[in-house]
NUBABA-644129 format. One line per field, with one value per atom (N, C-alpha, C): chain; residue number from 1; y, z, x; atom name; residue in three letters. Coordinates in nm, 2 decimals. Layout:
<pts>
mol	[A;...]
seq	[NUM;...]
north	[Y;...]
up	[Z;...]
east	[X;...]
atom	[CA;...]
type	[ALA;...]
</pts>
This chain:
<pts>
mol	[A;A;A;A;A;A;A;A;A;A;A;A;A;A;A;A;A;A;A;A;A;A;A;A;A;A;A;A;A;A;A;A;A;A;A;A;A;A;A;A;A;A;A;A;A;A;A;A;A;A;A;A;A;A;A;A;A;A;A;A;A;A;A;A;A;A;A;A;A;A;A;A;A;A;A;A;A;A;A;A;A;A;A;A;A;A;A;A;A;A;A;A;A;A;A;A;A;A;A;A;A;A;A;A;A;A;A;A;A;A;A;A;A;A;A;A;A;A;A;A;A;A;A;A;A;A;A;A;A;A;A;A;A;A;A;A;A;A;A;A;A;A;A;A;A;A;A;A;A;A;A;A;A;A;A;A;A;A;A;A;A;A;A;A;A;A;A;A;A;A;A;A;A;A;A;A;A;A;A;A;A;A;A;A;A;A;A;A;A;A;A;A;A;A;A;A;A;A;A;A;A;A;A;A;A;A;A;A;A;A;A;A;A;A;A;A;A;A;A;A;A;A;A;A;A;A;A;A;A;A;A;A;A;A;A;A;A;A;A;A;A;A;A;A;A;A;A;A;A;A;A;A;A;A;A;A;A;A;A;A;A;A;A;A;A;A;A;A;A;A;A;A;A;A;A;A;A;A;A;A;A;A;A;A;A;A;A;A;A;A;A;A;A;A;A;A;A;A;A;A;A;A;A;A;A;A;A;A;A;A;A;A;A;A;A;A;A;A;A;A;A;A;A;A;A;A;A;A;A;A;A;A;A;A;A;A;A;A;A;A;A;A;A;A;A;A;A;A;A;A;A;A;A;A;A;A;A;A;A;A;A;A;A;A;A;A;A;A;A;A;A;A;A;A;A;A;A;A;A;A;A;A;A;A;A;A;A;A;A;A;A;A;A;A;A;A;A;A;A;A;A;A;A;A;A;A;A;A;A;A;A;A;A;A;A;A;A;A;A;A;A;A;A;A;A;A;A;A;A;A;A;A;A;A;A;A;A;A;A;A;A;A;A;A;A;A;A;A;A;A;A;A;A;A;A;A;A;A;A;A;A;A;A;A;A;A;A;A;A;A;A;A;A;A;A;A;A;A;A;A;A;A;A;A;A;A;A;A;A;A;A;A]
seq	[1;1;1;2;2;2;3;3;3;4;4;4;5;5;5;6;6;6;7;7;7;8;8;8;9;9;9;10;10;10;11;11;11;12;12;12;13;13;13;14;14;14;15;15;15;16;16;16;17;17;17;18;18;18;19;19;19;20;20;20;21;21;21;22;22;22;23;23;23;24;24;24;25;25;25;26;26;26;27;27;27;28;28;28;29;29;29;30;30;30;31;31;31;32;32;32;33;33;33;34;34;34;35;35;35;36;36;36;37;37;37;38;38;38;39;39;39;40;40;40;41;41;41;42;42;42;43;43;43;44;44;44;45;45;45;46;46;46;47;47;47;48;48;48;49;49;49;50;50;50;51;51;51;52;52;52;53;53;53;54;54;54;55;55;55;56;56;56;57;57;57;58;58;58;59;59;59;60;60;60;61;61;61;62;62;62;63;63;63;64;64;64;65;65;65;66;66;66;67;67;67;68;68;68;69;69;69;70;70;70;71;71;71;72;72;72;73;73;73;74;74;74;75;75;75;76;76;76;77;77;77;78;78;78;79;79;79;80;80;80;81;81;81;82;82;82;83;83;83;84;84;84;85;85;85;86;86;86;87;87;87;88;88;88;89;89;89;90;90;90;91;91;91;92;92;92;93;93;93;94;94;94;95;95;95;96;96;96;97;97;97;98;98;98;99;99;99;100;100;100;101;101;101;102;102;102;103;103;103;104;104;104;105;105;105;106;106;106;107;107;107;108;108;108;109;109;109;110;110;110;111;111;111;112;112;112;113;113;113;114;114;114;115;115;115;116;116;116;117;117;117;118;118;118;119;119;119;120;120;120;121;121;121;122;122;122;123;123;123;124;124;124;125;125;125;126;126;126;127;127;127;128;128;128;129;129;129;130;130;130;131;131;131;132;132;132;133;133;133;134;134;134;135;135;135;136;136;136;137;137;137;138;138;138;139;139;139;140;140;140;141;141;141;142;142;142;143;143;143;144;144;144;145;145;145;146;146;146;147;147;147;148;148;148;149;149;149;150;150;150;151;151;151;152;152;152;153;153;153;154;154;154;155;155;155;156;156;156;157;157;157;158;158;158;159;159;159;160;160;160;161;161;161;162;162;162;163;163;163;164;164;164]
north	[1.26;1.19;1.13;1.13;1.06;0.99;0.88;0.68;0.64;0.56;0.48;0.59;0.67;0.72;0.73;0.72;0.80;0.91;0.98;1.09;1.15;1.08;1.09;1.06;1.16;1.16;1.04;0.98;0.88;0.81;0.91;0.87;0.92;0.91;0.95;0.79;0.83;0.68;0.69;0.58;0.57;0.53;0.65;0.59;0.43;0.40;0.21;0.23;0.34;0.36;0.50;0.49;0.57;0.52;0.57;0.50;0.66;0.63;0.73;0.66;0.73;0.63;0.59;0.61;0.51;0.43;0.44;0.41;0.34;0.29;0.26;0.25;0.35;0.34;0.24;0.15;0.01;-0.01;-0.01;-0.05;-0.14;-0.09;-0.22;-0.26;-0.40;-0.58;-0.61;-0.70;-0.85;-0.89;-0.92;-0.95;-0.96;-0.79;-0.74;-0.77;-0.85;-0.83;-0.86;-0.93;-1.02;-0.88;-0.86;-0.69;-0.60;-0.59;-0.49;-0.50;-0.59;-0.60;-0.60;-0.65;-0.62;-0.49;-0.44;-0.27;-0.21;-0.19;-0.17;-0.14;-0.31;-0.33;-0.31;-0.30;-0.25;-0.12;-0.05;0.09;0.15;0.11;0.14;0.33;0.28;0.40;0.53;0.53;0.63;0.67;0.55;0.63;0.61;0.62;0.64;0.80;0.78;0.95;0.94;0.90;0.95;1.03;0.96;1.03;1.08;1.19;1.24;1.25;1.33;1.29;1.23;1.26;1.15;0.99;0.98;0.87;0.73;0.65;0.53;0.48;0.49;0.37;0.40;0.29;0.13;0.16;0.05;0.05;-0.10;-0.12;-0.23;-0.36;-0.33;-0.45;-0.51;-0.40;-0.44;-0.59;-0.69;-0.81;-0.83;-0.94;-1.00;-0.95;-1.05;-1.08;-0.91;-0.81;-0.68;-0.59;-0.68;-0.61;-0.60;-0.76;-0.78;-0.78;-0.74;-0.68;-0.52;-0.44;-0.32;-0.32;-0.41;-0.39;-0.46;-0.51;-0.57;-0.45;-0.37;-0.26;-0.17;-0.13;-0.04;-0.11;-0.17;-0.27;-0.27;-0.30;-0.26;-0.11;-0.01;0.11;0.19;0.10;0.12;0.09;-0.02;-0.09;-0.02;0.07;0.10;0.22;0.33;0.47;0.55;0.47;0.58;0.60;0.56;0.60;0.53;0.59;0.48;0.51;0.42;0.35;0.27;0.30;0.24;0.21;0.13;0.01;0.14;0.16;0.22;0.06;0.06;-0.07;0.00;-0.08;-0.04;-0.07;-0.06;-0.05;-0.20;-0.26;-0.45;-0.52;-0.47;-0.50;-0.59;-0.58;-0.72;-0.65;-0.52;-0.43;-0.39;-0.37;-0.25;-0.14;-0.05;0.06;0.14;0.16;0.26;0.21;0.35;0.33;0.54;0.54;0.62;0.61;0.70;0.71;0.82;0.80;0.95;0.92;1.02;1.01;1.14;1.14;1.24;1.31;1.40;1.51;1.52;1.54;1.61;1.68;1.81;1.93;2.03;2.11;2.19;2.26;2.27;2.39;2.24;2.18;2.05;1.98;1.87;1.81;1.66;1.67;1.53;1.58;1.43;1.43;1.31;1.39;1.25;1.25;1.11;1.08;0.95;0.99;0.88;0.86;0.75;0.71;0.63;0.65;0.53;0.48;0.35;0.26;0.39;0.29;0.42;0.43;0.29;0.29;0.35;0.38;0.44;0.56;0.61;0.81;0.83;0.74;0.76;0.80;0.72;0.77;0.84;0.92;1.02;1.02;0.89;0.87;0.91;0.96;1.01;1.19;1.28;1.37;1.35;1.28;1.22;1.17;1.11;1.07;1.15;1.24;1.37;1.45;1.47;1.55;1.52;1.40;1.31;1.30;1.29;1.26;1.39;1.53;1.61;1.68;1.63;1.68;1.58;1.40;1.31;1.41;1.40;1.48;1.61;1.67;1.82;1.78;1.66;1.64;1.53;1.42;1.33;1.26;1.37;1.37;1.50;1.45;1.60;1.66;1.65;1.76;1.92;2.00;2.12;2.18;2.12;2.18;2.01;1.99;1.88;1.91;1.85;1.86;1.79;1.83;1.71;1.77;1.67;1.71;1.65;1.75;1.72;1.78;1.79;1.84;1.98;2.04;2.14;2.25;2.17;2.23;2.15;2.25;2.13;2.13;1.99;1.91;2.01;2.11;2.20;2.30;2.36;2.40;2.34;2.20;2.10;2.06;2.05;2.04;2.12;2.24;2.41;2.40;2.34;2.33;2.29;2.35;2.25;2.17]
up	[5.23;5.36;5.39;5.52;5.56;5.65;5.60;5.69;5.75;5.82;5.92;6.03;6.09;6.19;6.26;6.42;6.49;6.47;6.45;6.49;6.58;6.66;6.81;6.93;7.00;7.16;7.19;7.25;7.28;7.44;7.52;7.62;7.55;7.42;7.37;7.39;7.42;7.43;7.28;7.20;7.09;7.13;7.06;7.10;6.99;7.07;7.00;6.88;6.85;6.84;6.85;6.80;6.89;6.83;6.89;6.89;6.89;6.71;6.71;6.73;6.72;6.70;6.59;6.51;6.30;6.32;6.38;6.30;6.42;6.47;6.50;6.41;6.51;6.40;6.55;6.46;6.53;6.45;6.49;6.44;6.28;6.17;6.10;6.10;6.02;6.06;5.96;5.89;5.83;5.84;5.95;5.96;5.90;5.83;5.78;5.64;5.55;5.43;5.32;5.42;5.30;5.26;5.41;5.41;5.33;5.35;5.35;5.14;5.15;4.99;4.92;4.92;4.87;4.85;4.98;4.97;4.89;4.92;4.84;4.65;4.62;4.50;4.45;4.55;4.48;4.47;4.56;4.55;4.48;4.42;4.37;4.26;4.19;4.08;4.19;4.31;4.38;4.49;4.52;4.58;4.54;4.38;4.30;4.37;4.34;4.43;4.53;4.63;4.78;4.83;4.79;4.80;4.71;4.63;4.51;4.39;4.31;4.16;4.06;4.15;4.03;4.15;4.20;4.28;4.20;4.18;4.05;4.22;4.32;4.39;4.41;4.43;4.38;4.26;4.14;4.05;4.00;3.92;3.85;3.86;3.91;3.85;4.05;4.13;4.27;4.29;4.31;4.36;4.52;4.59;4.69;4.84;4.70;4.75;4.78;4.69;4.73;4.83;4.85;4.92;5.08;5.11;5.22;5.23;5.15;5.19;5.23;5.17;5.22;5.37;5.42;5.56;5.65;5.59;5.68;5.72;5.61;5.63;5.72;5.70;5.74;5.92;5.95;6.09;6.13;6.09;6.12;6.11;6.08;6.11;6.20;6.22;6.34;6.52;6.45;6.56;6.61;6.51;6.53;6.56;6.56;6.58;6.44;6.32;6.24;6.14;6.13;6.09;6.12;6.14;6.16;6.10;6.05;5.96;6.04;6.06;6.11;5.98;6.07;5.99;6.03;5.94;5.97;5.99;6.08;6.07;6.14;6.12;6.15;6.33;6.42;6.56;6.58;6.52;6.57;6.48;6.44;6.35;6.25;6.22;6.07;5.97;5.95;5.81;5.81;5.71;5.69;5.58;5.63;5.57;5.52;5.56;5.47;5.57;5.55;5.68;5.65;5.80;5.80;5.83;5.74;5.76;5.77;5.93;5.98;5.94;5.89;5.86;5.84;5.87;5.91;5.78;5.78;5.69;5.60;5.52;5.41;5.36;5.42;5.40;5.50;5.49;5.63;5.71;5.65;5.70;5.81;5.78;5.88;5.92;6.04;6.11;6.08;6.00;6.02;5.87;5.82;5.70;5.68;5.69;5.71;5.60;5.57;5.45;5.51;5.40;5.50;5.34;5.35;5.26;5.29;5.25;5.30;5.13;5.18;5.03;4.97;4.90;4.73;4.80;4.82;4.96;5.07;5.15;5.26;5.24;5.13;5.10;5.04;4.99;4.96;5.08;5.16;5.31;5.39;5.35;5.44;5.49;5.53;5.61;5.60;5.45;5.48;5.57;5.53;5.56;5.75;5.77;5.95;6.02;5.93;5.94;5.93;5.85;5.84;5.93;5.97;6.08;6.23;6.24;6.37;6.36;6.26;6.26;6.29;6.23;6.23;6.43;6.48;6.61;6.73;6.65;6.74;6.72;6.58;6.61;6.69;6.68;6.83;6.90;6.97;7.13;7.18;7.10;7.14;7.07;6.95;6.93;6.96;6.92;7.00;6.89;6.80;6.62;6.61;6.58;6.62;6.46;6.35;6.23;6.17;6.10;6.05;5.89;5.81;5.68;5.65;5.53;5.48;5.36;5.27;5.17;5.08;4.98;4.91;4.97;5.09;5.18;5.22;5.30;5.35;5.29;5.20;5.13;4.97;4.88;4.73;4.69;4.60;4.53;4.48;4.40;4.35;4.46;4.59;4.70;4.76;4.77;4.84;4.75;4.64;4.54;4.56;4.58;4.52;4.67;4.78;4.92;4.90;4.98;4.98;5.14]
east	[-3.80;-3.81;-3.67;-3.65;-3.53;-3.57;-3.46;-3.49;-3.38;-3.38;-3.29;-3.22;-3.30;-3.21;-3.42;-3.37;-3.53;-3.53;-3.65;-3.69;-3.79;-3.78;-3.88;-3.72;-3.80;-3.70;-3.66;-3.55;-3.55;-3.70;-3.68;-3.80;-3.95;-3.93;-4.12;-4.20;-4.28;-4.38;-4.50;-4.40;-4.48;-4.66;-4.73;-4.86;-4.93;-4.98;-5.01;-5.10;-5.19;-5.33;-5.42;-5.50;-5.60;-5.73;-5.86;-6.00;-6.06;-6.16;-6.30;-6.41;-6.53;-6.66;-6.67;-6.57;-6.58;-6.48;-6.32;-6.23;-6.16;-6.02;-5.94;-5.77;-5.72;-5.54;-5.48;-5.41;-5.27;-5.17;-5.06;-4.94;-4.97;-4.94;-4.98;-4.82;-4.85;-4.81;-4.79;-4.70;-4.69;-4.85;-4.87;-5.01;-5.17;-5.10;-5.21;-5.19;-5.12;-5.12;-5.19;-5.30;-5.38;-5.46;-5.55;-5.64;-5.57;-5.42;-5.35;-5.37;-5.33;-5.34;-5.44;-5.54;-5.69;-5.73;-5.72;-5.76;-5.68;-5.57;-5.46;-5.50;-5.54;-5.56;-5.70;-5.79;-5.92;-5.97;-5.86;-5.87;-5.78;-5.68;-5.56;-5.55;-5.66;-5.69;-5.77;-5.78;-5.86;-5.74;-5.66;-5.53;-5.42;-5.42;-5.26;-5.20;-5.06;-5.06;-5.05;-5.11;-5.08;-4.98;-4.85;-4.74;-4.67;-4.78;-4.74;-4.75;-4.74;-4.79;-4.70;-4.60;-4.49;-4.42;-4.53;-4.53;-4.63;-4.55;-4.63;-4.70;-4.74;-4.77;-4.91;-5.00;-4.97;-5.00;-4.88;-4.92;-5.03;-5.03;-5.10;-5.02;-4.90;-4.81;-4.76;-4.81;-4.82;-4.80;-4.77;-4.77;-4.82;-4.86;-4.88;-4.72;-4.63;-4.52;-4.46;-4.45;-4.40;-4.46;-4.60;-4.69;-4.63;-4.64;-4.55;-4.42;-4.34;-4.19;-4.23;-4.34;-4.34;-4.42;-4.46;-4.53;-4.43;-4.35;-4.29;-4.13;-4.11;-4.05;-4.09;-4.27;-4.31;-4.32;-4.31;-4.29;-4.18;-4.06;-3.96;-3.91;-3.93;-3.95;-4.02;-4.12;-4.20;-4.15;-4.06;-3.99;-3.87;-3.77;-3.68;-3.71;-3.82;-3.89;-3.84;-3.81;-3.77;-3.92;-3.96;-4.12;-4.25;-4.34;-4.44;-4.54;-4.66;-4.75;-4.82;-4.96;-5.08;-5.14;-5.26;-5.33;-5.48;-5.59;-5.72;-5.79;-5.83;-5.97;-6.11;-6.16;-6.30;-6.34;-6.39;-6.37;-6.37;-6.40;-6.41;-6.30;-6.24;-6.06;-6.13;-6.22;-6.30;-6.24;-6.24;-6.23;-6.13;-6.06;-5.93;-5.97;-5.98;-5.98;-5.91;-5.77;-5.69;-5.52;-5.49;-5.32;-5.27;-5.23;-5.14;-5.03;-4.89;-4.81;-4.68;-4.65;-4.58;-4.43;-4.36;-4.24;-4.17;-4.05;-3.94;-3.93;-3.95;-3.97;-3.83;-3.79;-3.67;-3.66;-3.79;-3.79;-3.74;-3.70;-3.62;-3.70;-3.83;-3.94;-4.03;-4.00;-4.10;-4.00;-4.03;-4.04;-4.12;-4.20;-4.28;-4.39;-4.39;-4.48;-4.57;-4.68;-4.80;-4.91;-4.92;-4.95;-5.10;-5.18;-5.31;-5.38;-5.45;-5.58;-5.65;-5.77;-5.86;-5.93;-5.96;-5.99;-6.12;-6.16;-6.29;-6.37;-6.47;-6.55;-6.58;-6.49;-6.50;-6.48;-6.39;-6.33;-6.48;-6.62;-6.72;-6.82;-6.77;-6.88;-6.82;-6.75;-6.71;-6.58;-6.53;-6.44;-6.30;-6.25;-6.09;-6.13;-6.23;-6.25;-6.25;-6.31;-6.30;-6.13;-6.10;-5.97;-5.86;-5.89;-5.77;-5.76;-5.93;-5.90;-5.85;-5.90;-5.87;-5.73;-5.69;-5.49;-5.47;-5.45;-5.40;-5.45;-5.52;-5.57;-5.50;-5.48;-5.42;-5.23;-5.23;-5.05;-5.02;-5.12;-5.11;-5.12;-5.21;-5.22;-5.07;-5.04;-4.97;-4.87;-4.82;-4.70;-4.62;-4.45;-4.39;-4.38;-4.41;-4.37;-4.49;-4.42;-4.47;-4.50;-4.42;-4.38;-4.43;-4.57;-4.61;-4.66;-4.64;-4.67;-4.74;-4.88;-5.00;-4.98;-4.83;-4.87;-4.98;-5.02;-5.14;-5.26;-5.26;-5.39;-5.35;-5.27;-5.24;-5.16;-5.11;-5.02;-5.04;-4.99;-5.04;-4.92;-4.89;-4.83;-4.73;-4.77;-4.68;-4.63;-4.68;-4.59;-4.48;-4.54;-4.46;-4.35;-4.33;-4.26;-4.16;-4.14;-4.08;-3.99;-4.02;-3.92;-3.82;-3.76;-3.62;-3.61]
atom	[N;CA;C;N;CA;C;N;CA;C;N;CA;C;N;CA;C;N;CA;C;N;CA;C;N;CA;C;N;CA;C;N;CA;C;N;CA;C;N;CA;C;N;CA;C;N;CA;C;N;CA;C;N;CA;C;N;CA;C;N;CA;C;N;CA;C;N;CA;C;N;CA;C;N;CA;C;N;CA;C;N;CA;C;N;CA;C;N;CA;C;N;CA;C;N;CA;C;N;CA;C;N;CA;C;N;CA;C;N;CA;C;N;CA;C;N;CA;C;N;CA;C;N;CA;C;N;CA;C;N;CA;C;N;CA;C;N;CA;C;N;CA;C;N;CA;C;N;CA;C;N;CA;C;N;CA;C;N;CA;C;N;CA;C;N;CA;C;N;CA;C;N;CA;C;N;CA;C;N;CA;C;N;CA;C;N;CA;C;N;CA;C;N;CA;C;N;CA;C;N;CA;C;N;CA;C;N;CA;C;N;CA;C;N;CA;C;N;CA;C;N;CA;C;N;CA;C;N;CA;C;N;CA;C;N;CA;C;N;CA;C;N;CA;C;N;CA;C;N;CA;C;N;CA;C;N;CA;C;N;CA;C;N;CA;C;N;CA;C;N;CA;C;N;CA;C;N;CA;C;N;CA;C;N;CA;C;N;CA;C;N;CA;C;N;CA;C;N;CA;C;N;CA;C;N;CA;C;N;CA;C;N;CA;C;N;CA;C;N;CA;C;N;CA;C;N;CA;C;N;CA;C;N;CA;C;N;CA;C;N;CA;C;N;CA;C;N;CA;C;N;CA;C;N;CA;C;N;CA;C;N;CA;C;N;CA;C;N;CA;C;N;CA;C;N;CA;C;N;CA;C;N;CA;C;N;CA;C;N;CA;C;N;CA;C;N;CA;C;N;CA;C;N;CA;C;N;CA;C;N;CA;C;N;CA;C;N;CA;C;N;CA;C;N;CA;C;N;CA;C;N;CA;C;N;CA;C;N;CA;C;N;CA;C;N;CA;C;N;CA;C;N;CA;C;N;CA;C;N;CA;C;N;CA;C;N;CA;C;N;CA;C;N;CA;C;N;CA;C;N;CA;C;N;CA;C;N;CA;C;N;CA;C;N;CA;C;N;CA;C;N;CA;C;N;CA;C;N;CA;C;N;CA;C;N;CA;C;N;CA;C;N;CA;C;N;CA;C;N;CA;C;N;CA;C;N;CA;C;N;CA;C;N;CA;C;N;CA;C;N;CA;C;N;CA;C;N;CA;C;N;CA;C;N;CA;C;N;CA;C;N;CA;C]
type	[UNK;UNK;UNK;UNK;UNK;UNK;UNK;UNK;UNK;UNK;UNK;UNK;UNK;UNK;UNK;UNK;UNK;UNK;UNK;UNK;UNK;UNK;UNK;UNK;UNK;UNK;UNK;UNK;UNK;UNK;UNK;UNK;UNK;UNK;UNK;UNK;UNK;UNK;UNK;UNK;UNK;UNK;UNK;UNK;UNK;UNK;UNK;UNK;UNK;UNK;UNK;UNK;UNK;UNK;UNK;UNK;UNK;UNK;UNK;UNK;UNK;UNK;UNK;UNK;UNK;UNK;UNK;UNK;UNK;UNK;UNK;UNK;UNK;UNK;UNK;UNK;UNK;UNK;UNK;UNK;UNK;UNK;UNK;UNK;UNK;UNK;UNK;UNK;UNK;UNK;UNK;UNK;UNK;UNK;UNK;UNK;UNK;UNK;UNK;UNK;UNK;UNK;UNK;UNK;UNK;UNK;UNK;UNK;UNK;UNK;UNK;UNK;UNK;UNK;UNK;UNK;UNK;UNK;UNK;UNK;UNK;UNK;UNK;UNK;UNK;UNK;UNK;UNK;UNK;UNK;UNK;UNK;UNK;UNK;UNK;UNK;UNK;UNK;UNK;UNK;UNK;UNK;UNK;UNK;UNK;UNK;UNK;UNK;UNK;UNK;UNK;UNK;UNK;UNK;UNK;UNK;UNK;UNK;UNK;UNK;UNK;UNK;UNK;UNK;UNK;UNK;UNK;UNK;UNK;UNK;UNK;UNK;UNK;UNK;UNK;UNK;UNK;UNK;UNK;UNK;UNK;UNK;UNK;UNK;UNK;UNK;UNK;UNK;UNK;UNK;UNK;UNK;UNK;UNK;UNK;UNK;UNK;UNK;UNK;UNK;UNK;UNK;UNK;UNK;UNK;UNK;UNK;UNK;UNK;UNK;UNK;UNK;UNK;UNK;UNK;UNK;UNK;UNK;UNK;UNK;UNK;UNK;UNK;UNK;UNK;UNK;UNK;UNK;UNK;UNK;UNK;UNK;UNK;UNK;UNK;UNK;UNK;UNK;UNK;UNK;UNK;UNK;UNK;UNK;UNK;UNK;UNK;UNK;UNK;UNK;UNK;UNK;UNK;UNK;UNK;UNK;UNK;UNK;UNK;UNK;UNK;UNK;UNK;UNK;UNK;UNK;UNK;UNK;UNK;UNK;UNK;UNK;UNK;UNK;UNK;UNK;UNK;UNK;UNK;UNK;UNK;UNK;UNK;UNK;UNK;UNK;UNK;UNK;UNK;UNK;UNK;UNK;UNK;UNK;UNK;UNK;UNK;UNK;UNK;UNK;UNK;UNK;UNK;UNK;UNK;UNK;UNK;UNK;UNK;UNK;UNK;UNK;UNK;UNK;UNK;UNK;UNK;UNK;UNK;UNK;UNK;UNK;UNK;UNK;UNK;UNK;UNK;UNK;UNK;UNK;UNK;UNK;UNK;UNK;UNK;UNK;UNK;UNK;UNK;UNK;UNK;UNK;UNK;UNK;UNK;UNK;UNK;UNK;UNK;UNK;UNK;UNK;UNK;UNK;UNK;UNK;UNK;UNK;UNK;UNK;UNK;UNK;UNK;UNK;UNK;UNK;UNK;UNK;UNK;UNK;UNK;UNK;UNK;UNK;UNK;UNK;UNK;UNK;UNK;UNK;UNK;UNK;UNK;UNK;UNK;UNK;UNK;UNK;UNK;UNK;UNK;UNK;UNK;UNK;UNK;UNK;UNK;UNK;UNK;UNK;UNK;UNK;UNK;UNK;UNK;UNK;UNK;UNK;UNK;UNK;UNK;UNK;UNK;UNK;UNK;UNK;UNK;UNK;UNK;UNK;UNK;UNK;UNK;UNK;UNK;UNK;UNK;UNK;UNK;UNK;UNK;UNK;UNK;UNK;UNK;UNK;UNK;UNK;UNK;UNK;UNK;UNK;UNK;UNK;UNK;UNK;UNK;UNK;UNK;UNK;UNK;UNK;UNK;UNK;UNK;UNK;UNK;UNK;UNK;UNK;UNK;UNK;UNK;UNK;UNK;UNK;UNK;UNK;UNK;UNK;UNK;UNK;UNK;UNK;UNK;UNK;UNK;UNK;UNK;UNK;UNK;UNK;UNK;UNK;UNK;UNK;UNK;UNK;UNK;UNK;UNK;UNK]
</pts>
């Protein structure tokens, strides 16, 4: 992945959101860290990995305090267009459910690499399978990236691996 530069048009209109009949994706926040952390930690052993198999995150040793340096990153990245990270909540914002996160690819063959999970809970009722799809359908309609990568999903660990 590569950071600190945009990779969206300058005149693109970052979308805020979008709304299913399960879910709602928003900017996540500093805001969110109490939610953000809980889930995080109670799901931790069902979304070790996300971004890979030799990715420790979250580990066991996760703190509060690192929790919110990383949302507070992921906000300010959001702010500057060099990557962005939503918050999943549930349609009445009570629940937090997972996060996605779009970011500038550091492979040559893509453009954009999107990474999502939803807590134990909810990947139990269905919901990352609804989620993945709704992302990969929101990035065709209303982002500009033509060349999008899901690693782990679309492609596996060991393909995604072997790119340069």
């Amino acid at each position: 992945m590569i950071y600190g530069r945009s990779f969206v048009p300058k005149d693109f209109v970052i979308p805020p959101g979008l709304k299913t009949d399960r879910l709602k994706l928003r900017m996540l926040t500093i805001k969110d860290v109490e939610k953000d952390y809980s889930a995080v930690m109670n799901s931790r052993k069902h979304i070790y990995g996300v971004f890979g198999p030799d990715d420790d995150w979250p580990n066991d040793e996760l703190t509060f305090e690192q929790d919110l340096i990383d949302l507070g990153w992921h906000q300010k990245e959001f702010q500057k267009r060099n990557s962005f990270t939503y918050a999943v909540v549930n349609l009445d914002s009570t629940d937090y459910l997972g996060c996605v996160y779009l970011y500038p690819s550091g492979k040559e063959d893509f453009d954009m690499e999107v990474y999502l999970w939803v807590t134990k809970e909810e990947f139990e009722n269905g919901l990352d399978e609804h989620l993945f799809e709704t992302v990969k359908n929101w990035i065709k309609k209303d982002w500009p990236f033509k060349k999008v990568a899901y690693p782990g999903r679309d492609i596996s660990w060991e393909d995604w691996q072997k790119l340069e």
